[in-house]
Backbone as numpy.savetxt, mean C-alpha at the origin, in Angstrom:
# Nx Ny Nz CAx CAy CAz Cx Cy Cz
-2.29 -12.96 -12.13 -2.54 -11.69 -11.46 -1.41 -10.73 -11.81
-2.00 -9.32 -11.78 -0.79 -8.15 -12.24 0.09 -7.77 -11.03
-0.01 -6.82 -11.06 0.66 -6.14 -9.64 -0.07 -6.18 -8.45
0.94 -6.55 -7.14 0.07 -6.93 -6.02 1.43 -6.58 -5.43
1.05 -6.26 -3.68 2.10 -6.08 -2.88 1.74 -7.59 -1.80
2.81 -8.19 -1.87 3.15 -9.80 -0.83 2.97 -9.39 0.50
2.25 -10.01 1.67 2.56 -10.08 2.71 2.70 -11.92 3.13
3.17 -11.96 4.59 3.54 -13.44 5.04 3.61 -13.26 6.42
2.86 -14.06 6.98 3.14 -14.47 8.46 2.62 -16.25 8.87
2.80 -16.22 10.15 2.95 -17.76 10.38 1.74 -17.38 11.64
0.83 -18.49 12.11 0.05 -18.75 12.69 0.18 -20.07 13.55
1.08 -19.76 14.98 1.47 -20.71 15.53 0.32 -22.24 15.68
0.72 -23.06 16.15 -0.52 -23.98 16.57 -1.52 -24.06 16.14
-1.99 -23.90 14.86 -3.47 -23.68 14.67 -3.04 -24.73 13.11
-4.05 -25.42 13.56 -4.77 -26.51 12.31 -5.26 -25.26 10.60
-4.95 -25.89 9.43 -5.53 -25.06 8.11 -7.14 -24.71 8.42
-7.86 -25.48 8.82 -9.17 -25.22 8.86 -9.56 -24.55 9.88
-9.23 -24.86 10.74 -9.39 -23.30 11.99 -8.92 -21.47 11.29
-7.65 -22.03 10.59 -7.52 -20.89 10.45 -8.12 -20.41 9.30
-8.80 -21.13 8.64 -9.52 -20.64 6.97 -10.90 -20.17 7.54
-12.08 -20.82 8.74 -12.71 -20.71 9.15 -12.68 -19.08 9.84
-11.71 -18.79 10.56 -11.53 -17.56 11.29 -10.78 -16.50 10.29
-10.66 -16.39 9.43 -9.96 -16.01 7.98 -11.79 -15.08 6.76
-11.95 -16.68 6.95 -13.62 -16.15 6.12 -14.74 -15.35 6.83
-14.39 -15.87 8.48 -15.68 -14.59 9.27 -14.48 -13.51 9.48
-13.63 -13.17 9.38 -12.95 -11.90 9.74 -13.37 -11.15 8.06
-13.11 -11.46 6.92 -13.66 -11.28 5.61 -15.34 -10.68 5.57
-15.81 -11.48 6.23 -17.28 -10.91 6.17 -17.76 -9.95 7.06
-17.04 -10.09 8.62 -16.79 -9.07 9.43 -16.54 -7.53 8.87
-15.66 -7.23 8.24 -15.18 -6.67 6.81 -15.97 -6.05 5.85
-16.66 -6.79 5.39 -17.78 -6.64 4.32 -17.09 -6.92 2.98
-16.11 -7.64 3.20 -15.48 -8.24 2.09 -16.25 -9.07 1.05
-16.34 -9.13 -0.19 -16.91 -10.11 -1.00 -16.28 -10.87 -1.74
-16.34 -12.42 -1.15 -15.39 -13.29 -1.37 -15.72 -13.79 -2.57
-14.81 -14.49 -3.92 -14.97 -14.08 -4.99 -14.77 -15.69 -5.22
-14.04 -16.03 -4.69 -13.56 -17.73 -4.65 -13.04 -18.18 -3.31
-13.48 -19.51 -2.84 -12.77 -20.14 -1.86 -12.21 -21.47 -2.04
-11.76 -21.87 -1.65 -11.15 -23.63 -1.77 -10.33 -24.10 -0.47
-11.42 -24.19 0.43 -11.39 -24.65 2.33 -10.70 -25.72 1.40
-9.36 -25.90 2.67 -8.97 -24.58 3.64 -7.95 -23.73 3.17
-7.71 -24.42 1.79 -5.99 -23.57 1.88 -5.88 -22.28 0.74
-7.04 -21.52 0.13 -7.53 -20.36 -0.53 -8.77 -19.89 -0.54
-8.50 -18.83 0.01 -9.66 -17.60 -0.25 -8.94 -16.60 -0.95
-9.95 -15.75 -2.07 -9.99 -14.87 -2.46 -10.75 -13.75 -2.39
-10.99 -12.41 -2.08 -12.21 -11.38 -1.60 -11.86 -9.89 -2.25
-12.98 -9.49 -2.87 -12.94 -7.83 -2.80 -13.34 -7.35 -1.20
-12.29 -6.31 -0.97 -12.31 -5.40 -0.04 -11.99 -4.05 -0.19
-13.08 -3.44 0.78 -13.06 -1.61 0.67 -13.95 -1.17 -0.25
-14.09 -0.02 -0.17 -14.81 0.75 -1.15 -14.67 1.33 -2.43
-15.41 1.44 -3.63 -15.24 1.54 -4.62 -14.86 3.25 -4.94
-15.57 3.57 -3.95 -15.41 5.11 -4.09 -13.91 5.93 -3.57
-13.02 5.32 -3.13 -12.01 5.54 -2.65 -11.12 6.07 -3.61
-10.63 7.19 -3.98 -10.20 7.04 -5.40 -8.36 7.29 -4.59
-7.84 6.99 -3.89 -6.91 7.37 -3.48 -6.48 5.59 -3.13
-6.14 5.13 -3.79 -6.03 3.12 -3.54 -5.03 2.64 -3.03
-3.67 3.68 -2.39 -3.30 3.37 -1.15 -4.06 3.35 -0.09
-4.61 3.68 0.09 -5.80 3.92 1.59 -6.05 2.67 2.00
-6.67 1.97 3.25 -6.85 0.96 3.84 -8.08 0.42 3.33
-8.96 1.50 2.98 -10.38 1.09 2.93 -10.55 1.26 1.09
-9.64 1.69 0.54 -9.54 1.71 -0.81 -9.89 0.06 -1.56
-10.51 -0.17 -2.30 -10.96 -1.19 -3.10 -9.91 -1.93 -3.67
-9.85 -3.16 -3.11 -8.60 -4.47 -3.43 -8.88 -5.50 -3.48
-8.54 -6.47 -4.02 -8.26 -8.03 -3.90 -7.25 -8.55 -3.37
-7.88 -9.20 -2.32 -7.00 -10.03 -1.80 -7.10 -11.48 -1.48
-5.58 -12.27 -1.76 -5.77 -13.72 -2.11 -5.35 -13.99 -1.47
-5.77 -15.22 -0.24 -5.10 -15.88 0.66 -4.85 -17.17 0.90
-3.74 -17.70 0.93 -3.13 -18.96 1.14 -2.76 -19.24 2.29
-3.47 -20.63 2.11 -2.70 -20.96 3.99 -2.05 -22.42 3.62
-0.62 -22.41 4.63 0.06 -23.49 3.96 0.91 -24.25 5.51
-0.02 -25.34 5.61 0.51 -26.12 6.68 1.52 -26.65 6.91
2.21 -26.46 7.70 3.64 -26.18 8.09 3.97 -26.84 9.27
4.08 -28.22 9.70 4.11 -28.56 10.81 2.81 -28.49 12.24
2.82 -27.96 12.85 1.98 -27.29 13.95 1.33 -26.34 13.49
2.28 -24.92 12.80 1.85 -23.81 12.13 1.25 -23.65 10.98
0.56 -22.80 10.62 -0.13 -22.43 9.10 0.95 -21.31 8.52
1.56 -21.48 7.52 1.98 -19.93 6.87 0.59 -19.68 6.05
0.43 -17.92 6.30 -0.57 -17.43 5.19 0.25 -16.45 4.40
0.00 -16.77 3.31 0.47 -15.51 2.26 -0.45 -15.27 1.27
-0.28 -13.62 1.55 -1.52 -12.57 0.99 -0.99 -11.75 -0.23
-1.37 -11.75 -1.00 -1.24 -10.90 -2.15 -2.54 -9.86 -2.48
-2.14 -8.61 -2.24 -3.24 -7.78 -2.42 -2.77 -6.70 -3.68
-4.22 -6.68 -4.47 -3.67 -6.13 -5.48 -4.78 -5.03 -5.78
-4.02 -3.67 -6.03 -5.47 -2.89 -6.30 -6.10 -3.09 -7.92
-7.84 -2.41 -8.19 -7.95 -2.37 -9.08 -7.31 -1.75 -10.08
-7.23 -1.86 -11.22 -6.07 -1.85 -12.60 -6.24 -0.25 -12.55
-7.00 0.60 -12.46 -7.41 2.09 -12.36 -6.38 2.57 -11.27
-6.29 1.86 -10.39 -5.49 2.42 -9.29 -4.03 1.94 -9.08
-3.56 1.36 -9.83 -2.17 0.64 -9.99 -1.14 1.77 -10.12
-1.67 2.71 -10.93 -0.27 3.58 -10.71 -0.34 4.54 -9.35
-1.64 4.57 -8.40 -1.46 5.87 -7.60 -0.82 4.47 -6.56
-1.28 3.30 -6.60 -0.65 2.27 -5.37 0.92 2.58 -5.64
1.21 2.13 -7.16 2.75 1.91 -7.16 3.81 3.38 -6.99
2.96 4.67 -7.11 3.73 5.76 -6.42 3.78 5.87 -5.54
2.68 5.34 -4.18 2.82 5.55 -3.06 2.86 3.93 -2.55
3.78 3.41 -2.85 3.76 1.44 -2.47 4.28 1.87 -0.95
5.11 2.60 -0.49 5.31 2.65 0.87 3.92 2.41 2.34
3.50 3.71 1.57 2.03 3.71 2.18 1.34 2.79 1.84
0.78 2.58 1.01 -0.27 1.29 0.60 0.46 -0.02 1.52
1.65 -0.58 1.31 2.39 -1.59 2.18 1.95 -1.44 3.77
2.37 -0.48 4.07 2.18 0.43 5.58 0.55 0.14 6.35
-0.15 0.56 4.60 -1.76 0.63 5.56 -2.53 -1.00 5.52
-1.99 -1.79 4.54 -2.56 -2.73 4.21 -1.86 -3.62 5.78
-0.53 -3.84 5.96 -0.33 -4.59 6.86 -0.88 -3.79 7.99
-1.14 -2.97 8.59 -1.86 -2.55 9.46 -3.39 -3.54 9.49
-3.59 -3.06 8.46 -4.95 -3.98 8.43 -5.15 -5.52 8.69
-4.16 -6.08 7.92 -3.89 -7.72 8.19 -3.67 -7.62 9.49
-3.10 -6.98 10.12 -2.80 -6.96 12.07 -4.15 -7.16 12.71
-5.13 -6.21 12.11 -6.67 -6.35 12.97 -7.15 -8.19 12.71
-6.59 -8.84 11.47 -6.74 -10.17 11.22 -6.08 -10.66 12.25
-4.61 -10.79 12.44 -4.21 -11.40 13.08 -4.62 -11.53 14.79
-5.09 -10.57 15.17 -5.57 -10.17 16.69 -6.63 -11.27 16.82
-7.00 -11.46 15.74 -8.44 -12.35 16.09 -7.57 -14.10 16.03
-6.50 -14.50 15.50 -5.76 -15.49 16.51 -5.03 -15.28 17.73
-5.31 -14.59 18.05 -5.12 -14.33 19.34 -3.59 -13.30 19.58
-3.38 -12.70 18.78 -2.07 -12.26 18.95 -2.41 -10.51 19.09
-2.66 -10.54 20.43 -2.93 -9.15 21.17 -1.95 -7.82 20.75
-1.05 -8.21 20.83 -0.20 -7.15 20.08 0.27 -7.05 18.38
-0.73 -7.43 18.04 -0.10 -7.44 16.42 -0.32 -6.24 15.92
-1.44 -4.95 16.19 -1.59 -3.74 15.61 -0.52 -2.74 16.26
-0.20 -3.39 17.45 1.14 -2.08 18.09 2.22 -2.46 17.44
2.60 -4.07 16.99 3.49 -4.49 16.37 3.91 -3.93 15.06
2.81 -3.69 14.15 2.54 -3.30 12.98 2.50 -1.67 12.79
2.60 -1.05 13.87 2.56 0.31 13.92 3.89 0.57 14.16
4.96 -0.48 15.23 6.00 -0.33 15.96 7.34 -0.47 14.38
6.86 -1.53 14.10 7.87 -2.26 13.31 7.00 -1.99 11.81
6.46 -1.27 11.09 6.01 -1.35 9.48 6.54 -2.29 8.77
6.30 -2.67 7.58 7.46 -3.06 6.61 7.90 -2.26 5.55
8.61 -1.28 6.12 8.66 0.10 5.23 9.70 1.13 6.12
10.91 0.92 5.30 11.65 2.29 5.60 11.46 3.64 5.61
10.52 4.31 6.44 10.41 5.43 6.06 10.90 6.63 5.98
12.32 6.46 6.43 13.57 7.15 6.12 13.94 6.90 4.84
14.02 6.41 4.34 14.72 6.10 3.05 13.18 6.78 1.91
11.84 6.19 2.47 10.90 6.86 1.62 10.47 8.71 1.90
11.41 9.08 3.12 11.53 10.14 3.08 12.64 10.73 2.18
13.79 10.34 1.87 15.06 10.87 1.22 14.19 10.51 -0.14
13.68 9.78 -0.53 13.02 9.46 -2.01 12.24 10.65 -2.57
11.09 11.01 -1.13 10.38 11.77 -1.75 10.85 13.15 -1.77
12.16 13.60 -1.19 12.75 14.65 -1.48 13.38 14.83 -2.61
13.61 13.74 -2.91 14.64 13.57 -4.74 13.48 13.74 -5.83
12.15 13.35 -5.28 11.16 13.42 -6.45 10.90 14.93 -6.16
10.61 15.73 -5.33 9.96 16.54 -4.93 11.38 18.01 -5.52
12.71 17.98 -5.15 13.56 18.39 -5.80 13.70 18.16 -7.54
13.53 17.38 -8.13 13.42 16.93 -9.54 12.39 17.43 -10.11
11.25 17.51 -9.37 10.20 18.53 -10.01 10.36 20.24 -9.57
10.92 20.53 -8.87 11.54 21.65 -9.05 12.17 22.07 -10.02
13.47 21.27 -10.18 14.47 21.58 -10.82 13.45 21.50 -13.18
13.10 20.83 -12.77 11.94 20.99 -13.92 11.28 21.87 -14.20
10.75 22.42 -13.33 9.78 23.42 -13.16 10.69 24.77 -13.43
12.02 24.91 -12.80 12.92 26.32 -13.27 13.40 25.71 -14.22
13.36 24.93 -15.03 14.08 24.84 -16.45 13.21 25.42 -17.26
11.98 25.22 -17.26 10.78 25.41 -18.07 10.58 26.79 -18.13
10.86 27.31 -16.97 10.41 28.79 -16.79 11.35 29.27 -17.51
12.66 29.05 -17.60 13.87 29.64 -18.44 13.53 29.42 -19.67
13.13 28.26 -20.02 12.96 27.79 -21.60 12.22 28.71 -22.10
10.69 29.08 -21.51 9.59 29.78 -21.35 10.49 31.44 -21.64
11.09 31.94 -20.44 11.49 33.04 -20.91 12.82 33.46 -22.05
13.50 32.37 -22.48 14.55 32.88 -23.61 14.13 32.71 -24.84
12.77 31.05 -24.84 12.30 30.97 -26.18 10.29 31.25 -26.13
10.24 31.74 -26.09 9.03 31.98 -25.57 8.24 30.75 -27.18
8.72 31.32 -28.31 7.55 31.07 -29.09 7.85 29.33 -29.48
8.65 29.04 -28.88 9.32 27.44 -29.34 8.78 26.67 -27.70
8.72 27.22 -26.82 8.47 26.42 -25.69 6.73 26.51 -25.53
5.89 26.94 -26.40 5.10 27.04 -26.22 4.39 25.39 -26.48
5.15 24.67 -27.34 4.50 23.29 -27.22 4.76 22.02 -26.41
6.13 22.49 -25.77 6.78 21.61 -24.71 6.91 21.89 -23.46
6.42 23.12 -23.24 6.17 23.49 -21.85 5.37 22.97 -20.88
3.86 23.17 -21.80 2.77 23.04 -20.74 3.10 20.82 -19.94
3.37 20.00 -21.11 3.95 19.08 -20.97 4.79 18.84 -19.55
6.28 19.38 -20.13 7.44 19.28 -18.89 6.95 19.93 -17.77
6.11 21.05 -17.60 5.90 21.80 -16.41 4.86 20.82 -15.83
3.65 20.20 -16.66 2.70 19.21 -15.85 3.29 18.21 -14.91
4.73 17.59 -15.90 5.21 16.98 -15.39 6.39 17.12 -14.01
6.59 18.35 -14.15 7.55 19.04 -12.52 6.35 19.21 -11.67
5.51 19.68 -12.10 4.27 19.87 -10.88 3.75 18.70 -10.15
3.93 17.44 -11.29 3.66 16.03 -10.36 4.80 15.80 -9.71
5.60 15.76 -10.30 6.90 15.27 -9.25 6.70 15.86 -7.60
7.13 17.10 -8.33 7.02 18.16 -7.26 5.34 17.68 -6.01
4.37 17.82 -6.32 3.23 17.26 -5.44 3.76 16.32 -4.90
3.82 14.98 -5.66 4.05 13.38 -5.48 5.32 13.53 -3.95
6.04 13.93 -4.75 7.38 14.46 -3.49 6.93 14.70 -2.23
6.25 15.46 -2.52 6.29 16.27 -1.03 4.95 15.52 -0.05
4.33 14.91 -0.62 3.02 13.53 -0.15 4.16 12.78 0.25
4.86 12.29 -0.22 5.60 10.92 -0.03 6.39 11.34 1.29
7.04 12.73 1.10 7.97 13.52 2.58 6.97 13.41 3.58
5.49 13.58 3.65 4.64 14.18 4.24 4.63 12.23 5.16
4.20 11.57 3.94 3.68 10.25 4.42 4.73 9.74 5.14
6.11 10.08 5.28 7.26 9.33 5.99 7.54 10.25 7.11
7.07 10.75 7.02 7.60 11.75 8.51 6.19 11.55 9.53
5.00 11.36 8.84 3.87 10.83 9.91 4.43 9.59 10.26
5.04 8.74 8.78 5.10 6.92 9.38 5.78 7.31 10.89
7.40 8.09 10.42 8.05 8.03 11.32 7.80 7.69 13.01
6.83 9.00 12.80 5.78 9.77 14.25 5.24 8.76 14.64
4.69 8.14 13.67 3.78 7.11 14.71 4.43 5.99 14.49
5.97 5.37 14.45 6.73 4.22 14.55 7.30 4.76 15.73
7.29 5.87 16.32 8.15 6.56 17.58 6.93 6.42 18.77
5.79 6.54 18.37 4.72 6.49 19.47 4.21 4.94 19.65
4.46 4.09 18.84 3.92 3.03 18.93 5.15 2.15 20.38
């Protein structure tokens, strides 16, 4: 498998087959389409929609592989979700978010072992600095600036020489610059709702 973002949690008291059993109807619950199984200790499933073209999103189209690994009393499960290959670079610019929405989602899984607070948990506690993915997306979002007035200078001292490296570097300050300010946007909501949770 290519790129995938890891999650891990533990499932107190519960036998592998209880939990593979309540694992595969939460999947179909879902409308997940499970692609491979091997009761009890792997499932694999497409989940979300194909039409999602934004593949951080929750409901954005993924694979996800799940292991369950008996541990005494407990099950560890570890999930590897990986978007389709089309969507690998918008996941890996926004991995904060995609991390953020996906464990959100595994929380609605976990509720169904009984762990009543796992979506306030997962709202309370993310696995995602979003301070730090706020200072990030200001450095991207500044860097495409600072791109963007170079170009314009280049543009106005050489006009007839920047005409083939412009449209280029400026495409490329204009993504920064967007990307930036999504990423500021997406950490200051995380924030908001890590403060309300």
């Amino acid at each position: 498998m290519g790129y995938s973002i890891g999650f891990e949690h533990v499932l107190n008291n519960r036998p592998t087959e209880d939990a593979f059993r309540t694992l595969e109807g939460w999947l179909r619950d879902e409308k997940a389409s499970i692609r491979s199984a091997q009761p009890p200790n792997r499932i694999e499933a497409t989940h979300g929609r194909a039409l999602q073209p934004m593949g951080w999103k929750r409901d954005a189209k993924k694979t996800m592989t799940f292991e369950l690994v008996q541990q005494g009393p407990n099950v560890l499960v570890r999930v590897a979700i990986a978007p389709p290959i089309l969507n690998i670079s918008d996941v890996t610019s926004r991995e904060d978010q995609a991390r953020a929405n996906w464990n959100e989602l595994l929380a609605e899984l976990w509720t169904r072992f009984g762990e009543t607070d796992a979506i306030r948990e997962a709202l309370a506690r993310p696995p995602v600095d979003w301070s730090a993915s706020r200072t990030k997306g200001k450095m991207m979002a500044f860097s495409g600036l600072v791109l963007l007035g170079i170009v314009v200078v280049v543009i106005a001292l050489f006009p007839q020489q920047a005409i083939y490296a412009a449209p280029a570097f400026g495409a490329l300050g204009a993504i920064l610059l967007v990307n930036g300010a999504l990423t500021v946007r997406a950490g200051t909501k995380g924030l908001a709702r890590q403060r309300e949770a």
